[in-house]
Structure formats: C-alpha cells, structure tokens
C-alpha positions in Angstrom: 85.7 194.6 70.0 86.6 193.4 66.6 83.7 194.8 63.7 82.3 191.5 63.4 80.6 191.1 66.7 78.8 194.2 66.1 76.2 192.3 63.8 75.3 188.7 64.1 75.4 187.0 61.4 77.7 189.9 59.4 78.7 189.6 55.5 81.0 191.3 53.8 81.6 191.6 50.4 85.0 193.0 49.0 84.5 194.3 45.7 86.2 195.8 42.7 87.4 195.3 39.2 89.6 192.3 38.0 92.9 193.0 39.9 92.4 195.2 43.0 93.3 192.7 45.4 89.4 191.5 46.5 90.7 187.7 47.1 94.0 188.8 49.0 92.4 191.7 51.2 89.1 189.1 52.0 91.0 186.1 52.9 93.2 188.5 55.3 90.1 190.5 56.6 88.3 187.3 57.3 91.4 185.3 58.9 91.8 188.7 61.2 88.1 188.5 62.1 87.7 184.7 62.6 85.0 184.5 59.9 85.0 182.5 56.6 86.0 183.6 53.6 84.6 182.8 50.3 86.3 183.3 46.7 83.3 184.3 44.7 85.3 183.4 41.3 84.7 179.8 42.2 80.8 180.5 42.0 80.7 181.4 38.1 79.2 178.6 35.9 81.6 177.0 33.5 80.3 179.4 30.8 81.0 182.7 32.7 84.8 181.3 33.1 85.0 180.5 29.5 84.0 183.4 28.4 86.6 185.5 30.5 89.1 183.1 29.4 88.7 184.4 26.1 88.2 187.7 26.4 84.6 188.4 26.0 83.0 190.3 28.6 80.5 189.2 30.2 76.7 191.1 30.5 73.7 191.4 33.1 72.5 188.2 32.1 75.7 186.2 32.7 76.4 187.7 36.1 73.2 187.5 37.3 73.1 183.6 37.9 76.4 183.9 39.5 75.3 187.3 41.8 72.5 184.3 42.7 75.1 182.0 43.6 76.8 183.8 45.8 73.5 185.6 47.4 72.7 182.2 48.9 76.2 181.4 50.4 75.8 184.8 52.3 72.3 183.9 53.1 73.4 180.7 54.2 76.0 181.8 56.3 73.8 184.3 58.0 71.5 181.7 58.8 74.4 179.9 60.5 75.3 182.7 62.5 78.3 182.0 60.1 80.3 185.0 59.8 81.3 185.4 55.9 83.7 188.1 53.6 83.4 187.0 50.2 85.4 188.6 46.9 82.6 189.6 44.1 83.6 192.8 41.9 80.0 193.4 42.3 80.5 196.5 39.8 77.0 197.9 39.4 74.9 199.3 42.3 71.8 196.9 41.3 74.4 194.2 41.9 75.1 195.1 45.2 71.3 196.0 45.7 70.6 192.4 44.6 73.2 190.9 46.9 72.2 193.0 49.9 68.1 191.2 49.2 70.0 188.3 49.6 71.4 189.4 53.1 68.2 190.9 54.2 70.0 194.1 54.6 73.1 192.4 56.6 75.9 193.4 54.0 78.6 195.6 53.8 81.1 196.2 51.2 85.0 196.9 51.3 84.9 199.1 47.7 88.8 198.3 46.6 90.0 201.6 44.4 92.7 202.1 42.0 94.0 203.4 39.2 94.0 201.8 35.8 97.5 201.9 35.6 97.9 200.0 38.8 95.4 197.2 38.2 96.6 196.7 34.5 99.8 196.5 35.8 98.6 194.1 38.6 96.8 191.8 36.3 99.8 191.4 33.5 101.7 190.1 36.4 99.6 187.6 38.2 99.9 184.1 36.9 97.3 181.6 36.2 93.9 183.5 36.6 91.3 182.9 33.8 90.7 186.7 33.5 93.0 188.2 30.8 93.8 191.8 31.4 92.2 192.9 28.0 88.9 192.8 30.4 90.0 195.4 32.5 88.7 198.3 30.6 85.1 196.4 29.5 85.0 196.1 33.6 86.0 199.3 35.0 83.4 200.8 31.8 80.5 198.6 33.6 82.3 199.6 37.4 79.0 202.1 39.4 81.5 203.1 42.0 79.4 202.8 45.4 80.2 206.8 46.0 77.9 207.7 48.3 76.3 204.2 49.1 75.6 203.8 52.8 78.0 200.4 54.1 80.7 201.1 52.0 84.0 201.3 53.5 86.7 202.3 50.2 90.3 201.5 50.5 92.6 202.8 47.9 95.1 200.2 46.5 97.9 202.1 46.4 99.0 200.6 49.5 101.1 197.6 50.9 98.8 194.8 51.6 98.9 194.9 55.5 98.1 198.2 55.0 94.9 197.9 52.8 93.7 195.4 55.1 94.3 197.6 58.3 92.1 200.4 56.2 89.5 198.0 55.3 88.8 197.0 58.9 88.9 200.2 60.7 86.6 201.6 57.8 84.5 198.3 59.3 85.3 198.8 63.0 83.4 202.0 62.6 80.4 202.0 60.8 76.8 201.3 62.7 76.2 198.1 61.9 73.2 196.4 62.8 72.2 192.9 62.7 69.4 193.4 60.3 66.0 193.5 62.9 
C-alpha cells in the first residue's frame, strides 16, 4: 500500500531553501503516488517574484499572502479527496504551523537537507529561475529546521535524485498518518 492511501485526502509539502531539489523530488513523489503536484513558486504575487529577482529578501509579511495561497490549494484539494505534494520552502515553523491550519491537521512535510556548499553550488548552475543565489544565505538565516516536528520525514540531498525520492517516500510509507478525524 503506497503512503497515500493511508490518509484521505493527504498533502504533502516538500520543503527547503532555494535549491534543494523541492520541485524535482515533489513532481517525482507525486507522479510515483498518483497524486498532483503543485509548484508553489507559481503561487507568489508579482511583487514576491520581483523582489527575488533582485536580490532582496523577502520578510513575514511578503510570504505570508503567498503561505495563504497555497494553504487553499491544499485545502482545496483535500476537499476533493485530491491527493496533493506541493514545493514551499516553508522555512519557519509558524509557516508550516500556518499551512498545516489550512489542512486541518492533514499535512506532512518532506524537510530537504543540505549543505550550503551543495545548494550554492546547485543554484549557480540552474538556469532561468528568478531566485539569484545571493539569497541563499538570507534563507537558510530565516530556515527553523523542523527537528523534532512530528510529520516530518528529512531527506539529505547529498544523494542521486532517484535516491532522494526513494528516501522521501519510505520516510512517508511509515509514518501514522491519519486522515485528520
């Protein structure tokens, strides 16, 4: 039995600074789980994006529209019975507190670890994202990692990709998730 029948509707959120892999790992995760996977990037307001694109980090007040934003897909989806792994660094707990009101509860996270080294390196090479990698040390300054956290399942990045995403959904497979009653 595959992790997302143990909870209907289930949400996943794979999270992490700019450049651990949240988009890759999520789309794989989902398309190995038939569920639907969400890039939360595509959910910032203009403004957010802008911003980014020009180096400025952004604060509580810019992310929390956007946390918002993608709090009602999942809710959404849940009230589909729409399974749903979307990519949101989701870097403070009260973020991930705030997107698991949105889920009733229903949420888990896949927490996406590595060291700076790796992600700068990761970010200098990737082409075409608005997030410069002069952000990376404003975000992993901000990053609460969800140590301790109960529905956290962390995957070091140090990996090939098949292999991060083999991690990530035995970490799932095995935790006690309920559907939320």
């Amino acid at each position: 039995m595959g992790f997302e029948q143990k909870a209907s509707p289930l949400a996943i959120v794979v999270m992490g600074v700019s450049g651990c892999g949240k988009s890759s790992v999520g789309e794989r995760v989902a398309a190995q789980n038939g569920m639907v996977f969400l890039e939360g990037d595509q959910l910032h307001p203009a403004g957010n994006v802008e911003k980014m694109a020009q180096g400025i980090p952004l604060t509580d007040d810019d992310r929390l529209p956007w946390l918002d934003r993608i709090g009602e897909e999942i809710k959404t989806a849940q009230e589909t019975s729409q399974g749903l792994v979307v990519s949101c660094s989701a870097l403070k707990r009260s973020y991930r507190d705030r997107l698991k009101q949105a889920a009733d509860g229903r949420l888990v996270f896949v927490f996406l670890e590595g060291s700076r080294d790796l992600l700068l390196s990761r970010m200098q090479a990737r082409q075409g994202h608005f997030m410069p990698a002069t952000l990376l040390d404003s975000q992993l300054q901000t990053l609460e990692p969800p140590t301790g956290e109960a529905g956290v399942v962390t995957v070091a990045i140090d990996n090939a990709l098949d292999d991060i995403v083999a991690l990530a959904c035995k970490g799932l497979s095995g935790m006690a998730v309920k559907g939320g009653d």
